[in-house]
C-alpha positions, 0 to 999 in steps of 0.5 A, spaced: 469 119 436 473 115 443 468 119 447 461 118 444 464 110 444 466 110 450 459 113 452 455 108 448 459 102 452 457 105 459 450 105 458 450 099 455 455 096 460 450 099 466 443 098 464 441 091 468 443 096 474 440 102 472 434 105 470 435 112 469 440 116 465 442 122 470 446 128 469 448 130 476 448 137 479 455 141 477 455 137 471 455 138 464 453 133 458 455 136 450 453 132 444 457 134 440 455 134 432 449 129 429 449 124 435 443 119 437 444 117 444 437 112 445 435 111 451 431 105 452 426 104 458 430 109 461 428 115 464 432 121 464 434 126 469 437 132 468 439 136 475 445 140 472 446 141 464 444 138 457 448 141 451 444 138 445 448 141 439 444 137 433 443 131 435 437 127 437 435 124 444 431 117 443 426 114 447 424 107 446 422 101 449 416 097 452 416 101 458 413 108 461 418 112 462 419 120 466 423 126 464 424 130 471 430 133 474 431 140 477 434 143 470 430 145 464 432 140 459 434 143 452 433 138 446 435 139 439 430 133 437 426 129 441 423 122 438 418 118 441 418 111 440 415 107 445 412 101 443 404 100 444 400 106 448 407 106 453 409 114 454 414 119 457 411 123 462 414 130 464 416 132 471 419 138 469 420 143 464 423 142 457 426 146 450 425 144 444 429 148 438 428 143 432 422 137 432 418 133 436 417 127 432 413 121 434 413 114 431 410 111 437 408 112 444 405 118 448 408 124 452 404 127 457 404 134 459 403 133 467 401 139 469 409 142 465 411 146 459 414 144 453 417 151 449 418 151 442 423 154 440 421 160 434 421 155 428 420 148 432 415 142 430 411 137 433 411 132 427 407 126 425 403 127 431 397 120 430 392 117 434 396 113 437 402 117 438 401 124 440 402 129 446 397 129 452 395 132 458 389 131 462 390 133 467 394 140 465 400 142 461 401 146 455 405 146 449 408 154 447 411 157 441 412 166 440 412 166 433 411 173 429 406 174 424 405 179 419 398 178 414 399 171 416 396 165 411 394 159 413 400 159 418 401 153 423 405 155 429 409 150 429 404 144 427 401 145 433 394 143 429 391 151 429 392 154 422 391 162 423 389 167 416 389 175 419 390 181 414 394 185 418 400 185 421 399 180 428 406 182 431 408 177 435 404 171 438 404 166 442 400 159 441 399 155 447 396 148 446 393 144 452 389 137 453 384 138 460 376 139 459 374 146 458 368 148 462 365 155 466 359 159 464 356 158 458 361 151 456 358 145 460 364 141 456 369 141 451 374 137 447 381 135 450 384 139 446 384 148 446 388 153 444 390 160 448 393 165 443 395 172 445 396 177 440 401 182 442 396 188 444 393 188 437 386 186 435 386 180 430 381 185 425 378 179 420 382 174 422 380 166 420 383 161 425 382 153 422 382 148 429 385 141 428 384 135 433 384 128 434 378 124 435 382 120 440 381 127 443 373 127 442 370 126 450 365 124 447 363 130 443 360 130 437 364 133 431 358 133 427 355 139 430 361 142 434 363 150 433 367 154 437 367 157 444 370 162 446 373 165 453 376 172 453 375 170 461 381 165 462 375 160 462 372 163 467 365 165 462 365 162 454 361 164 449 359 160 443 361 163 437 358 158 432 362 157 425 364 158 418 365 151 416 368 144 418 370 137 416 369 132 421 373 126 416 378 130 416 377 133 424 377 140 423 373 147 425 373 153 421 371 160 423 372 166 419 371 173 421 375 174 429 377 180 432 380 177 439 382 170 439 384 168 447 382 161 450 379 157 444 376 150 444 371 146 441 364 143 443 357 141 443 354 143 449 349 147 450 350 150 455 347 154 461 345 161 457 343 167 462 337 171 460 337 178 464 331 182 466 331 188 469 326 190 475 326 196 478 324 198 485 322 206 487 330 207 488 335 202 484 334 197 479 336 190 481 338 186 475 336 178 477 339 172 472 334 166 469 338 159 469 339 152 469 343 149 473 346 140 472 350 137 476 354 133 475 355 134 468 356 129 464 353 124 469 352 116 469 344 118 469 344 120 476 344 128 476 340 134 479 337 140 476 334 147 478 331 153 475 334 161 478 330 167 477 323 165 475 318 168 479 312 162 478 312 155 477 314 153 470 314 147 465 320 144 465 320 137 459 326 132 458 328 130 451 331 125 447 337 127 442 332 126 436 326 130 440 322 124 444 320 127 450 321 123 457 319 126 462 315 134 464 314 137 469 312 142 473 318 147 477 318 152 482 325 157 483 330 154 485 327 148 487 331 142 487 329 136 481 333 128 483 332 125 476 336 117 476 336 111 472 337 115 465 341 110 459 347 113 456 346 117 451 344 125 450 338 129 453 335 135 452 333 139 457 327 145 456 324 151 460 320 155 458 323 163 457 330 158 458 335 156 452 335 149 452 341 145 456 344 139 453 345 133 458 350 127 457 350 121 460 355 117 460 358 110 463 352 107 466 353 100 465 347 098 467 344 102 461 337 100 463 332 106 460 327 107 467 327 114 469 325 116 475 324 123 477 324 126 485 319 132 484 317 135 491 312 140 488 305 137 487 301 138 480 297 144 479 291 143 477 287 148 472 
């Protein structure tokens, strides 16, 4: 008891000087027991060794703090209690062997990993406290799964059901956009599940999310896009149900798992013909290309793979036609000045492909379009 006394009275002794707890290289901090150490408006940096026992380790405050050192920091419990939107960012690596709990304030990823731990939890994750990460990071739990029900590995927020035996199989969790072929964008939120060399014959996986975790997508039409290619091409794999009151995507009938996210996009779709010459046959692709996508109204388009000019017709989301023109392959289209919203756009023998424009602040509804192939006259 003398010595976790005295502890409390070192911090709270040295706090005007110092802004940070750190365990210096060599040496070795023990909880011992049910201990609570609060640390507030401190960062904690850990360059040598962090024994958790069963405690807890508290961050609370009116500041952002950061969670660094060149050990890997292992937690029993980790509580956020940072008032407002102020969050703990990671700089290295963590372990958690029991919860993560949030009452307020964030943690970002930053790029790092949290490890839970076989039967760890995030709980109480909110709209306002949560776990980020857009720029990159991911939260991991390895759990075994035999004919799981409903099951939430470690109330990462993806529920799988699967009538065989799983084996074990890792979650990961991360926060940055999802795009590549065949995904324009996605939620700030996606899942990488590996199953342990089996197929998961039949299974039903139910993807939770945030609507702070929406980008602008929306949940009224969101489905299920899938890469096998760790995000290099995704196909869109539709849906079985969703609830978009109580944030939710569910898909039944998956034999691989793999990369997941949610979207609306309708992205750029490859249609492939085969032409063939005396010898060989080459395979040329026909699509659309935007860029940027989304944009603030000012983007550009073409057409690969079409062998004469075309009509290319820009729709409102609710099916107004803005604009139609006439399109040569690979010829470059400048459009400006659209108003933030979303826009359809079709090509004849093409997919449709979906444009968002976002953070126009002027907002006007001029559209001007830079074609530099005159009009074909019938």
């Amino acid at each position: 008891m003398k010595k976790y006394l005295l502890l409390y009275k070192i911090l709270i002794i040295s706090l005007p000087a110092m802004s940070q707890v750190t365990i210096s290289s060599g040496t070795r901090w023990v909880n011992s027991g049910n201990v609570t150490v609060n640390l507030q408006d401190m960062d904690f940096v850990n360059n040598g060794t962090f024994s958790p026992g069963q405690g807890k380790v508290k961050f609370i405050g009116n500041n952002s703090n950061g969670l660094t050192g060149t050990s890997v920091t292992t937690f029993n419990e980790l509580e956020m209690a940072k008032s407002g939107s102020n969050t703990l960012v990671m700089f290295s690596n963590v372990n958690v062997n029991g919860r993560v709990n949030f009452v307020s304030g964030m943690i970002d990823l930053n790029l790092k990993t949290m490890t839970l731990s076989n039967n760890a939890i995030l709980n109480n994750e909110s709209e306002t406290s949560r776990i980020t990460g857009l720029k990159g990071g991911e939260v991991v739990i390895s759990t075994p799964l035999n004919k799981p029900s409903n099951i939430n590995p470690g109330n990462l927020g993806v529920v799988i059901s699967a009538g065989s035996n799983l084996g074990t199989v890792v979650v990961r969790r991360g926060h940055k956009e999802q795009a590549g072929s065949g995904l324009a964008g996605s939620i700030n939120r996606y899942f990488n599940i590996t199953v342990n060399g089996k197929k998961a014959a039949n299974a039903t996986i139910r993807f939770k999310y945030l609507d702070a975790e929406l980008n602008s997508q929306d949940e009224n039409t969101m489905t299920v896009f899938q890469s096998l290619t760790n995000g290099g091409s995704w196909t869109n794999q539709s849906f079985s149900s969703r609830d978009a009151a109580a944030n939710w995507v569910e898909k039944t009938s998956m034999t691989s798992l793999g990369l997941l996210t949610l979207s609306n996009s309708i992205a750029p779709i490859t249609t492939r013909e085969n032409i063939f010459t005396e010898n060989n046959s080459i395979e040329t692709s026909k699509r659309i290309t935007v860029g940027p996508n989304p944009n603030n109204g000012n983007f550009w388009f073409n057409v690969t793979g079409i062998e004469k000019e075309t009509v290319a017709t820009l729709y409102t989301i609710d099916g107004k036609i803005i604009k139609q023109l006439r399109i040569a392959n690979l010829q470059r289209q400048q459009m400006s000045g659209l108003a933030n919203g979303i826009y359809i756009l079709k090509v004849e023998g093409l997919e449709p492909f979906k444009i968002i424009v976002q953070g126009n602040r002027n907002n006007n509804t001029t559209t001007n379009i830079s074609n530099n192939i005159p009009p074909i006259k019938n």
